[in-house]
C-alpha positions in Angstrom: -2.3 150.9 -140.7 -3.6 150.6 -137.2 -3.5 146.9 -135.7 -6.9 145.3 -134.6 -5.2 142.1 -133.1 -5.0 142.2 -129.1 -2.3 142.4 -127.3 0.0 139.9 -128.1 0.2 136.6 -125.5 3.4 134.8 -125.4 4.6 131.0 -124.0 7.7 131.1 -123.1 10.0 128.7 -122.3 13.9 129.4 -121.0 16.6 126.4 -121.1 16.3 124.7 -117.8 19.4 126.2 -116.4 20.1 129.0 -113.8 22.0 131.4 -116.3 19.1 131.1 -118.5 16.0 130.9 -116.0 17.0 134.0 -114.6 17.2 136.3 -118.1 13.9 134.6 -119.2 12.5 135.9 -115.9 13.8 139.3 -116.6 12.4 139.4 -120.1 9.3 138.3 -119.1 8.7 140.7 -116.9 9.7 143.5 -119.3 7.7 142.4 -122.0 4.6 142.2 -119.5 5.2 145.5 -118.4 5.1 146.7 -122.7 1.7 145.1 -122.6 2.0 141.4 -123.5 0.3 137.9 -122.0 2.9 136.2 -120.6 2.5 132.1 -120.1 5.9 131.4 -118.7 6.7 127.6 -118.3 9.3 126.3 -116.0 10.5 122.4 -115.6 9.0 121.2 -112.7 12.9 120.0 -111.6 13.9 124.0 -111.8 10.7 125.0 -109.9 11.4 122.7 -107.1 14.6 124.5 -106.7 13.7 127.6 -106.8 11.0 126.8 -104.0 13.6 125.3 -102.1 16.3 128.2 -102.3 13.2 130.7 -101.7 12.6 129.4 -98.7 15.8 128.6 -97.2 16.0 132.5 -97.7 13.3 133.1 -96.1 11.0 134.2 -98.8 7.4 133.1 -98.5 6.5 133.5 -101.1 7.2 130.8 -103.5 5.1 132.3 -106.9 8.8 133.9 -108.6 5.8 136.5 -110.9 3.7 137.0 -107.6 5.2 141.0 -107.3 4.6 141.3 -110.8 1.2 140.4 -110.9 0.7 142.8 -107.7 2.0 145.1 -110.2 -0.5 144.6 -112.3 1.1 142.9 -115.1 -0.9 139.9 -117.0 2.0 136.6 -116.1 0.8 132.8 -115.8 2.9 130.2 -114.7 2.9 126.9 -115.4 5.6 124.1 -114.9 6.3 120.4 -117.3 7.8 117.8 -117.1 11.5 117.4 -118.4 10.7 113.3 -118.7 12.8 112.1 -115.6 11.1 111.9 -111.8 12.2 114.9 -109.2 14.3 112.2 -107.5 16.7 111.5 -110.4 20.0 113.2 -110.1 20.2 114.8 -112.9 24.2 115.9 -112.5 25.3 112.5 -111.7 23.2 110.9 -115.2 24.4 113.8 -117.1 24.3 111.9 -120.7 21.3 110.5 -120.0 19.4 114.1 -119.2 20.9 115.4 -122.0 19.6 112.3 -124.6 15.8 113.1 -122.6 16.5 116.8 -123.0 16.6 116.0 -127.2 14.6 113.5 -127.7 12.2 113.4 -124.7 10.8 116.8 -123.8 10.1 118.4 -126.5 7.1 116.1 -126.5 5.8 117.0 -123.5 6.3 121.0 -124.2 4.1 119.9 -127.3 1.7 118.5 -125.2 1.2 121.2 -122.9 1.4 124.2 -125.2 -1.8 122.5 -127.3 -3.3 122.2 -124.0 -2.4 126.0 -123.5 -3.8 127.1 -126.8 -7.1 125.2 -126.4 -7.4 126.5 -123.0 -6.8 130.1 -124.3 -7.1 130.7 -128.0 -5.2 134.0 -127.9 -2.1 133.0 -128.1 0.0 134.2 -130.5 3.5 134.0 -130.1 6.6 130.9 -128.5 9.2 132.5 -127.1 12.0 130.4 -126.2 15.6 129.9 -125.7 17.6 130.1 -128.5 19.4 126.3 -127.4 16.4 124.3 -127.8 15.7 122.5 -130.6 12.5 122.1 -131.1 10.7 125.9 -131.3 10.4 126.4 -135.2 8.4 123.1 -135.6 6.3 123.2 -133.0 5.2 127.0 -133.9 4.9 126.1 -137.4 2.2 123.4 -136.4 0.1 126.0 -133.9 0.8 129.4 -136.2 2.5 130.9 -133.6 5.2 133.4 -134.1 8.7 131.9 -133.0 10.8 134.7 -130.9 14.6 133.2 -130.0 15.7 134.3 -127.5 19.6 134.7 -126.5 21.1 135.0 -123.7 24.8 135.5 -124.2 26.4 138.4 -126.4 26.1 138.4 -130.1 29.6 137.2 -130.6 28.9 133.9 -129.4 25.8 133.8 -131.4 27.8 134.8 -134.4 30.2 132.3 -133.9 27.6 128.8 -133.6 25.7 131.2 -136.2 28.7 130.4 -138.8 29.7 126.9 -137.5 29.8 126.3 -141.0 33.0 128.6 -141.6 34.7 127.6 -139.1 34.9 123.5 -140.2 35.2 125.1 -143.7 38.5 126.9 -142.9 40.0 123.8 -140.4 39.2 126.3 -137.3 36.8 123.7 -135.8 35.8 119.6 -136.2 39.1 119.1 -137.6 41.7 116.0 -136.3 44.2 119.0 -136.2 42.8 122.3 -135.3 43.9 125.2 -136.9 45.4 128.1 -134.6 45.7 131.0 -136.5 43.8 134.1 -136.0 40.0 133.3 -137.1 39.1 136.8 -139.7 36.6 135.7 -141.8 33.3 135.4 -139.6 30.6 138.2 -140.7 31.0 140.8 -137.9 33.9 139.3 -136.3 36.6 141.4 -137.2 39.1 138.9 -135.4 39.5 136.3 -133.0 42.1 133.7 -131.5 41.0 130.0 -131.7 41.6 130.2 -127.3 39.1 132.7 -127.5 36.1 130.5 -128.8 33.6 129.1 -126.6 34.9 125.9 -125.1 32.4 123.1 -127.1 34.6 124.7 -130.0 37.7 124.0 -128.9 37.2 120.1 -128.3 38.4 117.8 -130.4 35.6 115.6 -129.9 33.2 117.1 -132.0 30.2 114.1 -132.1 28.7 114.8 -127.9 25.3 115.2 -127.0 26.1 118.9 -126.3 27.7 119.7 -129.9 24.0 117.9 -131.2 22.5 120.2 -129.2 24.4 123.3 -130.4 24.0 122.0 -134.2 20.7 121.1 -134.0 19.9 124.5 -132.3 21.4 126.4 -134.8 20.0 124.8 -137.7 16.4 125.9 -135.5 17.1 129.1 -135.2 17.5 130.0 -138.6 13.8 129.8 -139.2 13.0 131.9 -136.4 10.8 135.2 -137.3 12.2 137.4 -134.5 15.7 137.0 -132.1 15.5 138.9 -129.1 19.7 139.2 -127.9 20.6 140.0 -124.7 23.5 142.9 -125.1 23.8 146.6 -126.1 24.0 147.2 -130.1 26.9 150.2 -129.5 29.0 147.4 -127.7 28.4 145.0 -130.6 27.7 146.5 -133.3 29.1 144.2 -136.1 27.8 141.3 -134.7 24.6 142.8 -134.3 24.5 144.0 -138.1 26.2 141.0 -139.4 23.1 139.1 -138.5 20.4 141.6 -139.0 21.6 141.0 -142.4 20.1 137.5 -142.6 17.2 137.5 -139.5 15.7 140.0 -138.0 17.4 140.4 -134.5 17.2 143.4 -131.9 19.8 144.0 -129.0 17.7 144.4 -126.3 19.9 144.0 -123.5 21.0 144.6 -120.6 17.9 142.5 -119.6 18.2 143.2 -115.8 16.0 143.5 -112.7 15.4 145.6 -109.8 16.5 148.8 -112.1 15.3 152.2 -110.7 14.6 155.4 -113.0 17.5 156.9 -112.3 19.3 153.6 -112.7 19.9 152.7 -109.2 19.4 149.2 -107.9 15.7 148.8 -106.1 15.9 146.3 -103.1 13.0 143.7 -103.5 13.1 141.9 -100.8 14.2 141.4 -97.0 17.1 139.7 -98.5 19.0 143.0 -99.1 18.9 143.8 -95.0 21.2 140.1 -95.2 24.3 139.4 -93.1 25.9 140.0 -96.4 24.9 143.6 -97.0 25.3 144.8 -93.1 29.0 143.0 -93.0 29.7 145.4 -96.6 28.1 148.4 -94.4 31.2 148.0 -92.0 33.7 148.2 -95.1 35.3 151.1 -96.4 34.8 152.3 -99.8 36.1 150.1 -102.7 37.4 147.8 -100.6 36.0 144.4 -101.3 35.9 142.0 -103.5 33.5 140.4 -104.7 34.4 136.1 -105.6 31.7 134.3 -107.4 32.3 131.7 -109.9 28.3 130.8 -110.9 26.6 127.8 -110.5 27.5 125.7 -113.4 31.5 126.7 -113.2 33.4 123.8 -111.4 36.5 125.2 -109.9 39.1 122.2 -110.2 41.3 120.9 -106.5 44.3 123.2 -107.6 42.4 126.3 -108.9 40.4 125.8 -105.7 43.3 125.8 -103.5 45.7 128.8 -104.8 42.8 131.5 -105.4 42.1 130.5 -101.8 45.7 130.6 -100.5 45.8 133.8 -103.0 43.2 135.5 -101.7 45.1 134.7 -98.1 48.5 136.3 -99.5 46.5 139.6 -101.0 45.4 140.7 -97.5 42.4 142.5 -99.3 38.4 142.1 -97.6 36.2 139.8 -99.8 33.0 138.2 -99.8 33.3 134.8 -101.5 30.2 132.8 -102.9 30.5 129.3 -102.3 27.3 127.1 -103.5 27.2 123.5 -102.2 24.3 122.9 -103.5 25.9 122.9 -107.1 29.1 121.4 -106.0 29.7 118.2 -108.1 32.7 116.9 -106.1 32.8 118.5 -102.5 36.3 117.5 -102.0 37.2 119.7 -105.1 35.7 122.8 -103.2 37.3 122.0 -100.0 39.0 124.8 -98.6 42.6 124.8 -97.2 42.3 123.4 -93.4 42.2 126.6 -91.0 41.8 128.8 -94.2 38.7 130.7 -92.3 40.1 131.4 -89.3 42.9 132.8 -91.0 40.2 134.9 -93.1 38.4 136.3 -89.5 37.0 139.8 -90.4 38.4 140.4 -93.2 36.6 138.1 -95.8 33.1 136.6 -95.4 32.0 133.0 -96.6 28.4 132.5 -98.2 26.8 130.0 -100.2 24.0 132.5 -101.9 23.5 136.0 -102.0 21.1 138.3 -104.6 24.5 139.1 -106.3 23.5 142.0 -108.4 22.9 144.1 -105.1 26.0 142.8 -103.3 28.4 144.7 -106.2 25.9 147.5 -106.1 27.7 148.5 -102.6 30.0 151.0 -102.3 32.3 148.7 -100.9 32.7 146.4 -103.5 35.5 147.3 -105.5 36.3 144.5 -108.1 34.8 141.2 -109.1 36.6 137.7 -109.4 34.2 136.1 -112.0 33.9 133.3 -114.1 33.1 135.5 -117.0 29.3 134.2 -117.3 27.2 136.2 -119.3 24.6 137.7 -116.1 27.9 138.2 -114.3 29.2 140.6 -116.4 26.6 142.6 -117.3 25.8 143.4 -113.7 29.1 143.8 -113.2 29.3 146.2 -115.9 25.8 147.9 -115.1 27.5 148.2 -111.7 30.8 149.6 -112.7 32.8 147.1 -111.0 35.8 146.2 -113.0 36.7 142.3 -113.5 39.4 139.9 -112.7 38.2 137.0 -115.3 38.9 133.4 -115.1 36.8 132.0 -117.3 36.2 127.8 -116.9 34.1 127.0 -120.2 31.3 127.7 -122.3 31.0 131.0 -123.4 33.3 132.1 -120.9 36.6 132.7 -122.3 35.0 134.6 -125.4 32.9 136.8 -123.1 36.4 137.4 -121.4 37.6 138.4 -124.3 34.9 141.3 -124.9 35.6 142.5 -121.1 39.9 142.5 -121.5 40.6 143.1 -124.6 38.4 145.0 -126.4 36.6 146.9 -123.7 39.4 147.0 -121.4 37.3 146.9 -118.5 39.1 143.7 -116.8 42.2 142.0 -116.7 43.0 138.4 -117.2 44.0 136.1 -113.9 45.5 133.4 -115.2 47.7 134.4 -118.2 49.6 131.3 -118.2 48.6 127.5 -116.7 48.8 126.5 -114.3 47.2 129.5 -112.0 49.4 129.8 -108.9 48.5 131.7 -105.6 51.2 134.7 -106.2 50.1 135.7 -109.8 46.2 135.2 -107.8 47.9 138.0 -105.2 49.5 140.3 -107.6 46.2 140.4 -110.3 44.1 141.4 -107.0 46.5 143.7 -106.3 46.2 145.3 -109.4 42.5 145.2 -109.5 41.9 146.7 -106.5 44.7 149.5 -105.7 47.3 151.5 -108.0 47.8 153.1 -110.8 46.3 149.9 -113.0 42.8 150.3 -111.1 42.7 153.7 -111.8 42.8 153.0 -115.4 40.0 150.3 -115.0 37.3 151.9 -113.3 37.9 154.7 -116.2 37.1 152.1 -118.5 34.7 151.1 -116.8 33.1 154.1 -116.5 32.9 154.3 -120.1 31.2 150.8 -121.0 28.7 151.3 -117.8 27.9 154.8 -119.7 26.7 153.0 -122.6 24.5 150.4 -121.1 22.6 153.0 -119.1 22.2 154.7 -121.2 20.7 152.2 -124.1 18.2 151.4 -121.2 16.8 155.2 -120.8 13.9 155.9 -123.1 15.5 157.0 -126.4 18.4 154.8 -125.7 19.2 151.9 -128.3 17.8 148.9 -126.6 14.2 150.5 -125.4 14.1 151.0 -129.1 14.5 148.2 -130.6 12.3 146.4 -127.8 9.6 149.2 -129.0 10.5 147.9 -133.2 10.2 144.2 -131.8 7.2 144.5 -130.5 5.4 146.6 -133.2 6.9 144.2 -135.8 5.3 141.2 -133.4 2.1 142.8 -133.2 2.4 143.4 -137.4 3.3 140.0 -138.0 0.4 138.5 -135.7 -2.2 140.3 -137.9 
């Protein structure tokens, strides 16, 4: 039967941090462009940050939807309150964001999504990030149809989706941890306890973030809709494991700037940057490309042998260094005369628009922290990984890029990391016989991710299903 009910308009909110922010943006965007209303709400702490790193990069334009609208595509914006003034340093009170986070703005998202809805009585739908807490009751009390949305790959959701298992079987919240291979999560077929996501290897068990994560999960369940961010044929038992309970579509990669054929589309006068022309003077393959995110502290020691690594390798790199995000500057110091020792050969910079930095033909491996974004761009660009994951999801996303797609290798096998394994491991992501091997593997998991993009490809389907199911369950 033929709908009647307009197109759908969704509020969205993302989790206030850049990993998220910059997937939500993505989505939005995509979903706009399949014909819904998007409201999409910021914190007014995260927009001031973005305005500020727009226009240090010379970007005047400070609306982050303004090309989309130009477009044509229907996108509002509007920013709240997270509870705390723009001048409180939210890094340095950490706890006491986090307590405001719980139990502080989800009032003021209540707030301003009635104001929304009496506003503009069409819409229909909350879409928001799967680690807040608050979406099923506050779509229960304006009808709306919750969508979760998840921006990490379906083995971490399966994982905090059977927290339940794991404290059953001693793996997790236990005084004495077990360590034996985990092989009893749905779609997991196995996994080491060092493999799970760092909040699950803590002993300490009772912090705000694990009331987050419990609290997030127990929301989540009522959900009508998860959107996920990965490829089904790369997850596949996850995928089904929970399709089984919820109804959840792999929708992923969610990625901007893609061309039809694929090909990255510059957006902006940032891709003519120092960056790009200093790759342009690189020969093929050539570079690597260091990024460790901008949540990933990188502790004095790490800091120091990756850099004096890095020296020893004699390979070109381009290494992103934000001090804007650097909680301890002295623990990101690099070693005195370190970049004049560097001179042409590696290049220093504390932002670049990384997905079209390891688009360039010179860039020939990636030294990542293992962040979810990171490696699907990584993956989308077929530049194999050299992972050194620091927490989170991190060392289980590691695990899906070494070991069971092969499309990386590990940096620091053993503690502590010293600068000659940091030497060899470059070494052997950038030349030999043990490169060759990667970039074939590669080649393979960059295959399938293209193609679950094209038009009868796995993910433009089940964004197709989502929506129609949406559009069904609005009526």
């Amino acid at each position: 039967m033929e709908t009647t009910h307009p197109k759908p308009h969704a509020v969205m909110f993302p989790l206030h941090l850049q990993g998220h922010v910059i997937p939500a943006v993505h989505l939005a965007v995509k979903l706009a462009s399949k014909g819904f209303t998007i409201t999409f709400v910021n914190t007014q702490a995260i927009h001031r940050q973005i305005i500020k790193s727009r226009s240090q990069h010379h970007d005047d334009d400070q609306d982050i939807f303004a090309g989309a609208r130009k477009s044509g595509l229907d996108i509002r914006y509007k920013t709240v309150t997270d509870g705390f003034p723009l001048s409180f340093n939210r890094s340095l009170n950490r706890e006491q964001f986090i307590e405001g986070f719980l139990h502080v703005f989800p009032a003021h998202v209540d707030e301003l999504v009635g104001n929304i809805i009496a506003a503009d009585p069409s819409v229909s739908c909350l879409i928001a990030d799967t680690f807040h807490s608050w979406p099923s009751s506050l779509a229960q009390k304006y009808n709306l149809v919750h969508i979760s949305f998840w921006t990490e790959p379906a083995l971490v959701f399966n994982l905090y989706y059977h927290l339940d298992l794991l404290v059953k079987n001693g793996h997790f919240a236990s005084h004495d941890n077990r360590e034996d291979t985990i092989d009893y999560i749905p779609g997991v077929e196995a996994i080491e306890p060092k493999d799970l996501m760092s909040y699950l290897r803590e002993t300490e068990v009772s912090t705000l973030m694990h009331k987050i994560i419990y609290k997030a999960f127990e929301d989540v369940k009522k959900a009508d809709f998860i959107l996920c961010n990965t490829v089904e044929e790369l997850e596949l038992h996850a995928i089904s494991a929970v399709r089984g309970k919820q109804p959840i579509y792999a929708i992923g990669p969610v990625l901007s700037n893609i061309g039809q054929n694929g090909s990255i589309v510059a957006t902006s006068l940032r891709s003519q940057s120092d960056c790009s022309q200093w790759l342009d003077t690189k020969p093929h393959g050539s570079v690597l490309y260091v990024s460790f995110g901008s949540m990933s502290p990188v502790n004095e020691h790490d800091m120091e042998e990756l850099a004096q690594g890095l020296l020893l390798s004699k390979v070109c790199f381009v290494w992103v260094l934000r001090p804007d995000t650097m909680s301890d500057a002295e623990s990101y110091a690099l070693p005195v005369g370190f970049e004049d020792d560097i001179k042409d050969r590696g290049l220093i910079v504390p932002w670049c628009n990384q997905i079209e930095v390891i688009s360039h033909p010179a860039i020939g491996g990636f030294l990542t922290h293992c962040g979810w974004n990171s490696v699907l761009e990584s993956i989308w660009c077929g530049v194999p990984m050299l992972c050194f994951p620091i927490l989170t999801d991190q060392p289980t996303n590691r695990k899906l890029v070494v070991d069971d797609w092969r499309a990386g290798l590990n940096l620091c096998d053993k503690k502590p990391l010293t600068r000659f394994e940091v030497r060899e491991k470059i070494s052997s992501l950038m030349s030999g016989k043990s490169a060759e091997v990667l970039r074939e593997e590669m080649k393979k998991v960059k295959e399938i991710i293209h193609n679950a993009v094209d038009k009868d490809g796995s993910s433009e389907k089940r964004i197709c299903e989502f929506i129609c199911q949406v559009k069904t369950k609005i009526d």
